[in-house]
MDAnalysis code that builds the backbone (N, CA, C; Angstrom):
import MDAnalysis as mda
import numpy as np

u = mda.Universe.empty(243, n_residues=81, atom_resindex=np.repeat(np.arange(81), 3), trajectory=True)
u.add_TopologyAttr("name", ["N", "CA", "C"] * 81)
u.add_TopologyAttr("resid", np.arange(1, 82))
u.add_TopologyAttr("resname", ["UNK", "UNK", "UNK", "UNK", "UNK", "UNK", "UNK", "UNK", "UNK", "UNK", "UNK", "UNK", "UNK", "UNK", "UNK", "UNK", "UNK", "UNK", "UNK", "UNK", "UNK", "UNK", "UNK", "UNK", "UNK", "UNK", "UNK", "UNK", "UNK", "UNK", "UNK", "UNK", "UNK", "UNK", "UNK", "UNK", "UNK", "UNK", "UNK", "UNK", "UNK", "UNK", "UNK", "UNK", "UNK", "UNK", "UNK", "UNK", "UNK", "UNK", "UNK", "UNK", "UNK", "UNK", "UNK", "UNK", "UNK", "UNK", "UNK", "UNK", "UNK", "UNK", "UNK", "UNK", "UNK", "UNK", "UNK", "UNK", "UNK", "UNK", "UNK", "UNK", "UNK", "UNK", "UNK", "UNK", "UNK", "UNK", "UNK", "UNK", "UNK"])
u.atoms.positions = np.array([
    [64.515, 61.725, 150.010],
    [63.505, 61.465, 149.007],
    [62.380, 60.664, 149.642],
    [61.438, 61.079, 149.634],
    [60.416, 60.452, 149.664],
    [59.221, 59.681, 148.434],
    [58.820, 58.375, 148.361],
    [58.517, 57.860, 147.371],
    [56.864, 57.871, 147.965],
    [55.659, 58.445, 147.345],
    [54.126, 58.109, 147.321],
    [53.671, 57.009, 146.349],
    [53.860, 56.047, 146.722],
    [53.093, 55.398, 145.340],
    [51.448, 55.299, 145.125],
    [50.784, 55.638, 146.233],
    [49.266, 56.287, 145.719],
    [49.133, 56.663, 144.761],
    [49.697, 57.919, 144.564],
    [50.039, 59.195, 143.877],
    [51.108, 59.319, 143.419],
    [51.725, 57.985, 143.312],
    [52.982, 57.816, 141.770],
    [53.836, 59.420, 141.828],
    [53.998, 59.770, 143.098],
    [54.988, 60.876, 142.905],
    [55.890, 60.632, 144.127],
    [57.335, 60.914, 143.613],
    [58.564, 61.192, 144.311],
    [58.871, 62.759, 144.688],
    [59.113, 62.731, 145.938],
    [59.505, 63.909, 146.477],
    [60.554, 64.241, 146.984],
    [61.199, 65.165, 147.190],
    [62.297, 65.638, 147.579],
    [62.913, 67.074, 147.789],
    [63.507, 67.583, 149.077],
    [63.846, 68.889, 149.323],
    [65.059, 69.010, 148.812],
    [65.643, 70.425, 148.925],
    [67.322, 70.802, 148.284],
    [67.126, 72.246, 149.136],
    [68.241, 72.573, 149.170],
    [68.370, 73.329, 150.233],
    [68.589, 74.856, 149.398],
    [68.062, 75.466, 148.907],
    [68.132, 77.423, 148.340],
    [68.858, 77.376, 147.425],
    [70.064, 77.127, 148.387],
    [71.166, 76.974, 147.557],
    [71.781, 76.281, 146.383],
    [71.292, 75.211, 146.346],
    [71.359, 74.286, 145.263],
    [71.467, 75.123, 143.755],
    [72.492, 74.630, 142.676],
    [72.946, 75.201, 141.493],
    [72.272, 74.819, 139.966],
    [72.196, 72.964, 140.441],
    [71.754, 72.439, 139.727],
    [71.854, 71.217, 139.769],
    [71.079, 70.235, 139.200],
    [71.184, 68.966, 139.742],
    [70.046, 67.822, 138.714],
    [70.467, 66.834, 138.788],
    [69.014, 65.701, 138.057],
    [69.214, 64.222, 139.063],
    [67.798, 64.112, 138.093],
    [67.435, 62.957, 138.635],
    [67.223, 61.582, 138.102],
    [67.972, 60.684, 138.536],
    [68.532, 59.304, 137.146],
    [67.097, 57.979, 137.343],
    [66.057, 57.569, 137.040],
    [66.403, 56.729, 137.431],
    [66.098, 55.264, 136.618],
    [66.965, 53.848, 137.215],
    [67.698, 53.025, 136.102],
    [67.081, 51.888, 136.774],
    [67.088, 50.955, 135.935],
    [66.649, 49.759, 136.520],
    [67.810, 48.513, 136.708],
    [67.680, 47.277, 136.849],
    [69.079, 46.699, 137.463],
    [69.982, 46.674, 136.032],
    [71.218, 46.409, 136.640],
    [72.735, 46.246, 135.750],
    [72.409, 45.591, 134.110],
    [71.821, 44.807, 134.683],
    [70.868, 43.682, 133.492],
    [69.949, 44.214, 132.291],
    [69.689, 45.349, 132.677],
    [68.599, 46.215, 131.769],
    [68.950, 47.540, 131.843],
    [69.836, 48.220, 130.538],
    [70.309, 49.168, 130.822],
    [69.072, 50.500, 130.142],
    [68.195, 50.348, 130.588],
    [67.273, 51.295, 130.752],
    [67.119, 52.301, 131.564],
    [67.716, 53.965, 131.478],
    [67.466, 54.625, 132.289],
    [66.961, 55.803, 131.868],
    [66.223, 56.759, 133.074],
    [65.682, 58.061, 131.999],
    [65.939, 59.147, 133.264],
    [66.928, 60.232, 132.619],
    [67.376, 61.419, 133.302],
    [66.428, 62.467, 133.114],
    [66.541, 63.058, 134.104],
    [65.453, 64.185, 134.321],
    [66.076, 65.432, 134.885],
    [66.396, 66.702, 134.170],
    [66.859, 67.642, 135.232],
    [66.001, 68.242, 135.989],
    [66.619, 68.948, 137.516],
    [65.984, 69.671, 138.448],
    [66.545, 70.516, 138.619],
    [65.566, 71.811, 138.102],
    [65.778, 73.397, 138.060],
    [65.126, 73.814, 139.147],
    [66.160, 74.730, 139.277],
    [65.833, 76.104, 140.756],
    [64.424, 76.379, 140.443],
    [64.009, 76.788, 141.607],
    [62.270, 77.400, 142.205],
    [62.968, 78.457, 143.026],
    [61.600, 78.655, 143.192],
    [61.643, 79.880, 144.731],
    [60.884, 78.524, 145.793],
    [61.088, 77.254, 145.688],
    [60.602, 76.578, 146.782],
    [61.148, 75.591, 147.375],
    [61.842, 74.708, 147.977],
    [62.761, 74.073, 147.838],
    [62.047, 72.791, 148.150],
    [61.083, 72.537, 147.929],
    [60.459, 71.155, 147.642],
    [60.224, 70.958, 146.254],
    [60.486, 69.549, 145.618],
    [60.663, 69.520, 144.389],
    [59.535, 67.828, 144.200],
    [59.037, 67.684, 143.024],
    [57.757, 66.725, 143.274],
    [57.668, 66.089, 142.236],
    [58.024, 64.865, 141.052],
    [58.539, 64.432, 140.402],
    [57.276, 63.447, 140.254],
    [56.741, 63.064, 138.977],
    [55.808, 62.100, 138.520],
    [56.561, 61.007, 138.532],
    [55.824, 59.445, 138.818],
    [56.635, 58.478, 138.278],
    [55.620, 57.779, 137.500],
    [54.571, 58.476, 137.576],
    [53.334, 57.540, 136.451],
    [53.781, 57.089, 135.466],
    [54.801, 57.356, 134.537],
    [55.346, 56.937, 133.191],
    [55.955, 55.952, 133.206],
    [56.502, 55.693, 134.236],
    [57.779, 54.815, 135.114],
    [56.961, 53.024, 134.302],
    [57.544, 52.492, 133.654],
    [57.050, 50.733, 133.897],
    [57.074, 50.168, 135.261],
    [56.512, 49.712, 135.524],
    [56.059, 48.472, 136.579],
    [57.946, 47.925, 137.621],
    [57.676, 47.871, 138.026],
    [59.045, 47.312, 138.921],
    [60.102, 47.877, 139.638],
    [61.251, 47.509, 139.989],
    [62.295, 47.845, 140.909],
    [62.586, 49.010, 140.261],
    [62.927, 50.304, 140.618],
    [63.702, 51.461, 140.029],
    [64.887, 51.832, 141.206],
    [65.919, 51.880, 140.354],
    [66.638, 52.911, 141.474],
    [66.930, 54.375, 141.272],
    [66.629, 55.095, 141.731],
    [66.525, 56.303, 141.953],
    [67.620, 57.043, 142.362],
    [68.646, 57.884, 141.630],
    [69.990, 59.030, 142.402],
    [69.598, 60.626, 142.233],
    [69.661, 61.083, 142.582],
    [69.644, 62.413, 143.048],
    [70.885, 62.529, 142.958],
    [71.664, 63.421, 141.901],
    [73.149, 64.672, 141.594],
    [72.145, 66.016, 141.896],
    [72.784, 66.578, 142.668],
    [72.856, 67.870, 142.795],
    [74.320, 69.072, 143.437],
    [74.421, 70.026, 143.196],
    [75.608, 70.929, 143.499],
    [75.022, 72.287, 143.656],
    [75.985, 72.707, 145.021],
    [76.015, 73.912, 144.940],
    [76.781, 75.039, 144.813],
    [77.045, 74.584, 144.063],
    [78.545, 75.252, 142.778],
    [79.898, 75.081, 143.509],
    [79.890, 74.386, 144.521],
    [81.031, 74.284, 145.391],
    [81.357, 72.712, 145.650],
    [80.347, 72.097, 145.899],
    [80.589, 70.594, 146.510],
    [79.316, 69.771, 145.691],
    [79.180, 68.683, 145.371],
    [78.878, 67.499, 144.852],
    [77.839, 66.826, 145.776],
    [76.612, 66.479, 145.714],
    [75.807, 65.558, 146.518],
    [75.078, 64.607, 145.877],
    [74.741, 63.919, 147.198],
    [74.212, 62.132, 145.946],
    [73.243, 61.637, 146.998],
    [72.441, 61.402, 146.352],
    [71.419, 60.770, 147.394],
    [70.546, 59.353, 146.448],
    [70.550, 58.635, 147.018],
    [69.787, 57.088, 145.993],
    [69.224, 55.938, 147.037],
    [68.074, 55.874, 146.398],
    [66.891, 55.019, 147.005],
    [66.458, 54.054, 146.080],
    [65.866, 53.021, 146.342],
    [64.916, 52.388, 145.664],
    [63.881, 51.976, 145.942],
    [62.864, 52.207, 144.584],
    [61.372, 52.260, 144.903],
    [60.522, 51.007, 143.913],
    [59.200, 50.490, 144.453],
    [58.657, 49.355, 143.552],
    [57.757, 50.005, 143.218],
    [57.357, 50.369, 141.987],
    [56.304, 50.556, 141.236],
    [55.079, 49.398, 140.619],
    [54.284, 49.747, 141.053],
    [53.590, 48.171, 140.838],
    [51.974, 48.526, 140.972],
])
């Protein structure tokens, strides 16, 4: 994943194959605020996600995705500010 905060967009590849998958993201333990997003198949496998809506601060960010066989996880965190 790659995070732009210029341009308040998160990016990220998946490989063809991919089945289906979303994208969580939550702020700390303390504030159970989070907002899921699913990520549907393309014909492209770069995928490009707004975070303009996002409030101000720490987010953490997971990536679920599957390809109908095995389970993947990927999680970052980004400052919006």
């Amino acid at each position: 994943m790659t995070f732009e905060p210029a341009s308040q967009l998160l990016a990220f590849v998946l490989p063809m194959s991919f089945q289906k998958g979303d994208l969580t993201f939550s702020r700390s333990a303390s504030t159970p605020e989070a907002i899921r997003i699913p990520v549907k198949r393309d014909e492209k496998p770069r995928h490009v996600i707004s975070t303009a809506q996002l409030a101000k601060g720490v987010w953490n960010v997971c990536l679920n995705w599957s390809d109908g066989r095995q389970q993947y996880y990927d999680e970052q965190q980004i400052s919006i500010g």
